[in-house]
N, C-alpha and C positions, 0 to 999 in steps of 0.2 A: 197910352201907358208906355213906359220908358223901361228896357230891360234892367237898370239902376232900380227902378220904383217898383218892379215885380222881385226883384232879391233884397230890397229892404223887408215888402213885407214876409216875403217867406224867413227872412232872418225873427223876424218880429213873431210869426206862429212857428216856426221850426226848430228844433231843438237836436234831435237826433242829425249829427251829421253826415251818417251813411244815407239817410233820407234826403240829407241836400244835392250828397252825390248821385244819388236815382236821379234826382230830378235834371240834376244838370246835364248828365248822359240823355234823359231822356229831349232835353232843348238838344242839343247837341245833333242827335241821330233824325229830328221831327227839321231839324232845319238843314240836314242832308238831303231829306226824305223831299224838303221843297223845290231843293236847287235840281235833283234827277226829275223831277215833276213838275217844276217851270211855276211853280205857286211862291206865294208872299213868305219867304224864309222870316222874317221878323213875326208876322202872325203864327204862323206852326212855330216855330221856336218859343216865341212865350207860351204859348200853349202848352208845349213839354214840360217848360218848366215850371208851371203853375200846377199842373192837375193834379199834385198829391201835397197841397197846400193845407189841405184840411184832415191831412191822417191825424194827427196828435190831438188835433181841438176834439176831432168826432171820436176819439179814443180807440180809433179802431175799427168802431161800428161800420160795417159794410152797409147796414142801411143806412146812413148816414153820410158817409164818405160820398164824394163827390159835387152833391148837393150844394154841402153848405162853400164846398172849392169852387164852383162854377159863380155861387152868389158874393164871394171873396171877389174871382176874376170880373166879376162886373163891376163891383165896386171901386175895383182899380181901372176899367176901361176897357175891359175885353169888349171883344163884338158877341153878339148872339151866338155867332158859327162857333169860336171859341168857347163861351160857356155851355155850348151843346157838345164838343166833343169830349171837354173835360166830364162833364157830366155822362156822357155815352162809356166814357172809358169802364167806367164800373156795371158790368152785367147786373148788378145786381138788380139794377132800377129798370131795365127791360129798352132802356132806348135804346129806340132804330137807329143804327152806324149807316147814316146816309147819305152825309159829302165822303168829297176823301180826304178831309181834314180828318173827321170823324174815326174814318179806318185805318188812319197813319197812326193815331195817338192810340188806338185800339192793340195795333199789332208792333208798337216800338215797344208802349210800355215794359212787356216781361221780357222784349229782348235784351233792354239792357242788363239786368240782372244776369241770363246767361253770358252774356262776353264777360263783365264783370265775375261773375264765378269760375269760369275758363281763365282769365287771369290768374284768380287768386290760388289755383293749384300749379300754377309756374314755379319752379324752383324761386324765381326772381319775383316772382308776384306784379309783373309789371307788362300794361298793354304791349307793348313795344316785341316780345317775344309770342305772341299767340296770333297764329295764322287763320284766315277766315275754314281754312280745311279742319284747322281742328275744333273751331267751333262750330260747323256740322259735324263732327265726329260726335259734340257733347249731347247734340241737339235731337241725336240718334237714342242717347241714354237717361232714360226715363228718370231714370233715380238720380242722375247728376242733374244738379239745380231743380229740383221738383216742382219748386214754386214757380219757377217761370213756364208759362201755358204752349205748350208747343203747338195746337191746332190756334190761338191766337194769334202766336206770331208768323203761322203760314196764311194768315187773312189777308198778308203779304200781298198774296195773286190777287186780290181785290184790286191793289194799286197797278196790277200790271208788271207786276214785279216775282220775279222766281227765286226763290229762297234764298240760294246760294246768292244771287243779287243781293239782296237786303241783308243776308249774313256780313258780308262784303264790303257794303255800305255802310252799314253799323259801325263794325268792327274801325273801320277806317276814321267816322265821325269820332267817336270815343277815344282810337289816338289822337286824333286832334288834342286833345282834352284830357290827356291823360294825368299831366301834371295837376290841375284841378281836381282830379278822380282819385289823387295821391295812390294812381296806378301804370 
């Protein structure tokens, strides 16, 4: 599978385009996460950006979400490792986070949402001014970006990696990308 042929078809199920931005952030940070970790940057990359391919089809449903995204990623060419951690990424279904493909896609996913919500209270709203300090400042406060799971994204130490690290690295991948994140 071709990163062309994984963003036809998420054009093709995806409609909400703050949803395409997740997902792009999330290739983005999954393919940071391989270059410090000496792994396949084209496999974690499409993997970030696959794993939330199937929120609008499954309407939401948490029991459903991931599932039918991993059976999507097959049918485009993912590897097994790939449709198990797209499918790990959702707690809901109970699977074991047991490469570290597995535990990058686990602990990126809600980070990106916090850097991206640390952007969008910038006067400027633009990655370019928010520093990795102040997104452990956010990461401190519970109620800012609530949805993003703060014991998820410290599963961080799983990879060998210290928060402030992976805040860092994050933050850094997503400017990469900021113009695509139209942030």
């Amino acid at each position: 599978m071709t990163r062309e042929e994984a963003l036809s078809s998420i054009k093709a199920n995806v409609e909400n385009a703050n949803l395409v931005k997740h997902m792009l952030a999330t290739e983005a940070v999954m393919r940071a996460l391989a270059r410090r970790l000496g792994e396949d940057e084209d496999e974690w990359g499409l993997t970030g950006l696959l794993h939330d391919i199937d929120v609008e089809l499954t309407e939401g449903d948490m029991k459903a979400h991931s599932k039918l995204g991993a059976d999507l990623a097959r049918e485009l060419g993912a590897s097994e490792a790939m449709a198990h951690a797209i499918l790990g990424h959702n707690q809901q279904h109970g699977i074991p986070l047991e490469t570290r493909l597995d535990k990058a896609l686990f602990c990126a996913d809600p980070l990106t949402g916090l850097v991206t919500a640390a952007a969008l209270v910038r006067p400027d709203k633009k990655l370019a001014s928010v520093e990795a300090k102040s997104v452990r400042k956010r990461f401190k406060e519970k109620a800012f970006a609530a949805g993003a799971d703060r014991e998820q994204i410290a599963t961080c130490r799983e990879l060998g990696l210290e928060l402030d690290e992976f805040l860092e690295l994050a933050l850094k991948a997503m400017k990469g990308i900021a113009q695509d994140l139209g942030l």
